[in-house]
C-alpha positions in Angstrom: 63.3 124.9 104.3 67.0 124.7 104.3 66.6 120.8 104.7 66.3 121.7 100.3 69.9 123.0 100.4 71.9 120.9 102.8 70.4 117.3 102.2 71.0 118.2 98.5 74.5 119.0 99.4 74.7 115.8 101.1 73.7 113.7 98.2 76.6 116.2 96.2 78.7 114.5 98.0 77.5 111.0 97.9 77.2 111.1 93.9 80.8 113.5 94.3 79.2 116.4 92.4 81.0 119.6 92.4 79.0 122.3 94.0 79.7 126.0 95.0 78.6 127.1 99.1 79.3 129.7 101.0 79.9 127.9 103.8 82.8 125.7 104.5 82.0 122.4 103.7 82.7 120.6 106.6 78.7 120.2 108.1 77.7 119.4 104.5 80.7 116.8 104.4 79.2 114.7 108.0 75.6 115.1 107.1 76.5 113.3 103.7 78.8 110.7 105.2 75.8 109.7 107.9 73.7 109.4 104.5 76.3 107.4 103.4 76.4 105.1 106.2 72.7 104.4 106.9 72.5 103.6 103.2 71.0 106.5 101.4 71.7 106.8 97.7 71.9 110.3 97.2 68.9 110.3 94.2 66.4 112.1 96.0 66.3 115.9 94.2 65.3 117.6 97.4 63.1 120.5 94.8 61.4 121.9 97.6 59.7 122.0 101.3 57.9 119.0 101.8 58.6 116.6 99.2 57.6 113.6 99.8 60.2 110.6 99.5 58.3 108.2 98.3 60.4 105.1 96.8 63.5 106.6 98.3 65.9 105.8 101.2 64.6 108.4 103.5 66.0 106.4 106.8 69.3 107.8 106.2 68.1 111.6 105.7 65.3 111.9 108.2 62.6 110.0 110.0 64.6 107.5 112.7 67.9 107.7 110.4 71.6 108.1 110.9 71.7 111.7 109.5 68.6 112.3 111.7 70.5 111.0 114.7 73.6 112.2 114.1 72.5 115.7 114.2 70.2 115.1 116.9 73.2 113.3 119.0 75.3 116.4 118.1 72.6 118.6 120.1 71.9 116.1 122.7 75.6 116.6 123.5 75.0 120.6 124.1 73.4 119.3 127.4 76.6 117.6 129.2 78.6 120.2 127.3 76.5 123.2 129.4 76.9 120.9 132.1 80.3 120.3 132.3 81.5 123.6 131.4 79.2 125.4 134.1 80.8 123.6 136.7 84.2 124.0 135.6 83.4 127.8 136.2 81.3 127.8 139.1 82.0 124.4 141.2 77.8 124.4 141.9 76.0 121.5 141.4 73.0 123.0 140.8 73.9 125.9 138.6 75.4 123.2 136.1 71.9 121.2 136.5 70.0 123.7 136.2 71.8 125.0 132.8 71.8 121.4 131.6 67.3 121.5 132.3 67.1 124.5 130.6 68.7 123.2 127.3 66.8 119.9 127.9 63.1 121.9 127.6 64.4 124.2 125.2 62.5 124.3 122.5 64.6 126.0 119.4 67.5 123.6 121.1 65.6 120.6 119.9 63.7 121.5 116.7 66.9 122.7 115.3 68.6 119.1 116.7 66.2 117.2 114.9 66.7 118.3 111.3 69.2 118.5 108.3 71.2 121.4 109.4 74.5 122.8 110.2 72.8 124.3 113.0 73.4 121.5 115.6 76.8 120.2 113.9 78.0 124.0 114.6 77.1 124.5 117.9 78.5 121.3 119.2 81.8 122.5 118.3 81.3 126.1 119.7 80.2 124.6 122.6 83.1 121.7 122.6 86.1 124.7 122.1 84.3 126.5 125.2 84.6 123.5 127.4 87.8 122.7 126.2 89.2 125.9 127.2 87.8 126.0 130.3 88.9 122.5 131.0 92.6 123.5 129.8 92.3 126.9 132.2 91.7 124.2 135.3 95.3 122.8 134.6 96.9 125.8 134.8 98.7 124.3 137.9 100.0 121.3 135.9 101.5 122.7 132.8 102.5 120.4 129.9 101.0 117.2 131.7 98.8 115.1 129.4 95.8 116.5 130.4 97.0 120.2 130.3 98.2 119.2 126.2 94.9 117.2 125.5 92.5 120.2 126.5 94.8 122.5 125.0 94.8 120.1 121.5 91.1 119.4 121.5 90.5 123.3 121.9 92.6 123.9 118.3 90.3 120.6 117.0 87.0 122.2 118.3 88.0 125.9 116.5 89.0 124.0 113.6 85.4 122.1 113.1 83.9 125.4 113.9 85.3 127.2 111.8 85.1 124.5 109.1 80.7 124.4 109.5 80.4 128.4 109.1 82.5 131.2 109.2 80.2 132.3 112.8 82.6 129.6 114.5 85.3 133.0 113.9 83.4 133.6 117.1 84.9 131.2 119.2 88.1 132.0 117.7 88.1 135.4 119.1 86.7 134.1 122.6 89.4 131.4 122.8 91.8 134.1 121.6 91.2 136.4 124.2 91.4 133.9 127.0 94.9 133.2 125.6 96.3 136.5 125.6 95.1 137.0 129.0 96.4 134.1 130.1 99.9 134.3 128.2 99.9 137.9 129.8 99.8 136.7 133.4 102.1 133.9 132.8 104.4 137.0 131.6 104.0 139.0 135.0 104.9 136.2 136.9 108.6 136.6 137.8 109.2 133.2 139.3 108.9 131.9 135.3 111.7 132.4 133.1 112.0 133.6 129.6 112.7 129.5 128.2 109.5 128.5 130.2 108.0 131.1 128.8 108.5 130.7 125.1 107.5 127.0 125.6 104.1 127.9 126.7 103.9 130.2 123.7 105.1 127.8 121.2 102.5 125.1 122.9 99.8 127.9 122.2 101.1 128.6 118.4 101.0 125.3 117.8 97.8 123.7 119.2 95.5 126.8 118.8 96.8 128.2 115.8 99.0 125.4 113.5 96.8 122.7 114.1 93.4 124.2 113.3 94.7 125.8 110.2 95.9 122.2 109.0 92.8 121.0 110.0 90.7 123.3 108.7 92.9 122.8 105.3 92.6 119.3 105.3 88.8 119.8 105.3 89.3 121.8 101.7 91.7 119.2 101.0 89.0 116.1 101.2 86.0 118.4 99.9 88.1 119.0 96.3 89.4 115.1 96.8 85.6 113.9 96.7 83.7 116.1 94.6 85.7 115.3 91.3 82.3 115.4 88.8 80.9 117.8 86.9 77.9 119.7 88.7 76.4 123.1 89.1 79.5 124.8 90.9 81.7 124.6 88.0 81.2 128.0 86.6 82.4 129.7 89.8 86.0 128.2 89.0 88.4 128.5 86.5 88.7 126.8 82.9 91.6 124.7 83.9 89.6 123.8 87.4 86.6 122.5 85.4 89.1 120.6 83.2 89.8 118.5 86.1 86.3 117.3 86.8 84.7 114.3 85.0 81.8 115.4 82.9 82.9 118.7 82.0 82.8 119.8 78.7 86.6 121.0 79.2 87.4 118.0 80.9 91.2 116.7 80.3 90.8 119.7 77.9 94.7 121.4 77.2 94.5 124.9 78.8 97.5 127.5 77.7 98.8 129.1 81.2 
């Protein structure tokens, strides 16, 4: 069913038609760009369950296509993600394999991988800031190395894409949040740091979990207004001298007193 609302997003964005979501638009942004690439058009009216696409260039919305694959790559990559993080925490081989076989044969895991959703495209991130952070608490003992600023930089890009897919990815926010305040808290207690040292694993933490996702997650709104300069059936959720700015619109290049 929702295959209706985010492929015809996706095809918003191909034809750059303004639309109104309540989600960020970052999932609907990647689902039309993999459209994009595998050559869809973005003509196909996606009316209801079902449809048939006939004449159209379904390869790059479902069947074996691009946007097909690129969600279902997305979920594949929950698997190594469980993985990975699991045995950051534990150090057991067989606990991280046997995380990894349970998303393997799950079977909401893969129906949800294998359609147009933001489903797959949100949980990767979720999943990406969790092993990031758990990958940046393992180099605790090497502050400020490249690694240590890496996992500590891919975290804020992680909370970022979450965040920019639905506003559930707050979520992760709060988890990662948490972990940081713990973290910065110990780092306090321990006498043998000083106050500079301090500040300059506060700053890191301001800058890479908090800066940089907000830019990112601004840039996102940035590029969604950027593309979608036509006229389309978000207009009326905007403002007279918004809707003068997109091409179509009855108001369009239209003077508008302040």
């Amino acid at each position: 069913w929702d295959e209706t609302h985010f492929g015809k997003m996706g095809s918003y964005y191909i034809n750059r038609t303004f639309f109104f979501d309540v989600h960020p638009p970052l999932g609907k942004m990647l689902i039309g760009l993999a459209g994009y690439l595998s050559g869809y058009d973005g003509t196909f009216p996606f009316q209801k369950p079902g449809d048939r696409y006939e004449q159209h260039n379904y390869i790059g919305m479902r069947g074996v296509s691009l946007c097909r694959l690129f969600c279902a790559f997305l979920g594949s990559c929950l698997v190594p993600f469980a993985f990975l993080t699991v045995l950051e925490l534990s150090k057991s081989l067989p606990a991280a394999l046997l995380t990894a076989f349970v998303l393997i044969f799950d079977t909401g895991c893969i129906t949800l991988s294998q359609y147009i959703l933001l489903d797959p495209i949100l949980m990767f991130f979720l999943m990406g800031a969790v092993l990031s952070m758990v990958k940046c608490n393992n180099c605790a003992d090497r502050p400020f190395s490249a690694s240590w600023w890496f996992w500590l930089s891919l975290t804020g890009v992680n909370l970022a894409g979450a965040m920019g897919v639905k506003f559930v990815g707050l979520f992760v926010v709060l988890l990662v949040g948490l972990n940081t305040i713990y973290d910065l808290w110990d780092l306090l207690g321990n006498l043998s740091l000083s106050l500079v040292v301090f500040g300059k694993h506060l700053l890191a933490r301001v800058l890479c979990l908090i800066v940089l996702p907000l830019a990112l997650y601004t840039a996102v709104f940035a590029v969604h207004f950027a593309v979608l300069n036509r006229s389309g059936p978000g207009d009326g959720f905007f403002s007279s001298a918004f809707q003068s700015q997109l091409i179509g619109n009855n108001l369009h290049n239209v003077s508008i007193p302040e």
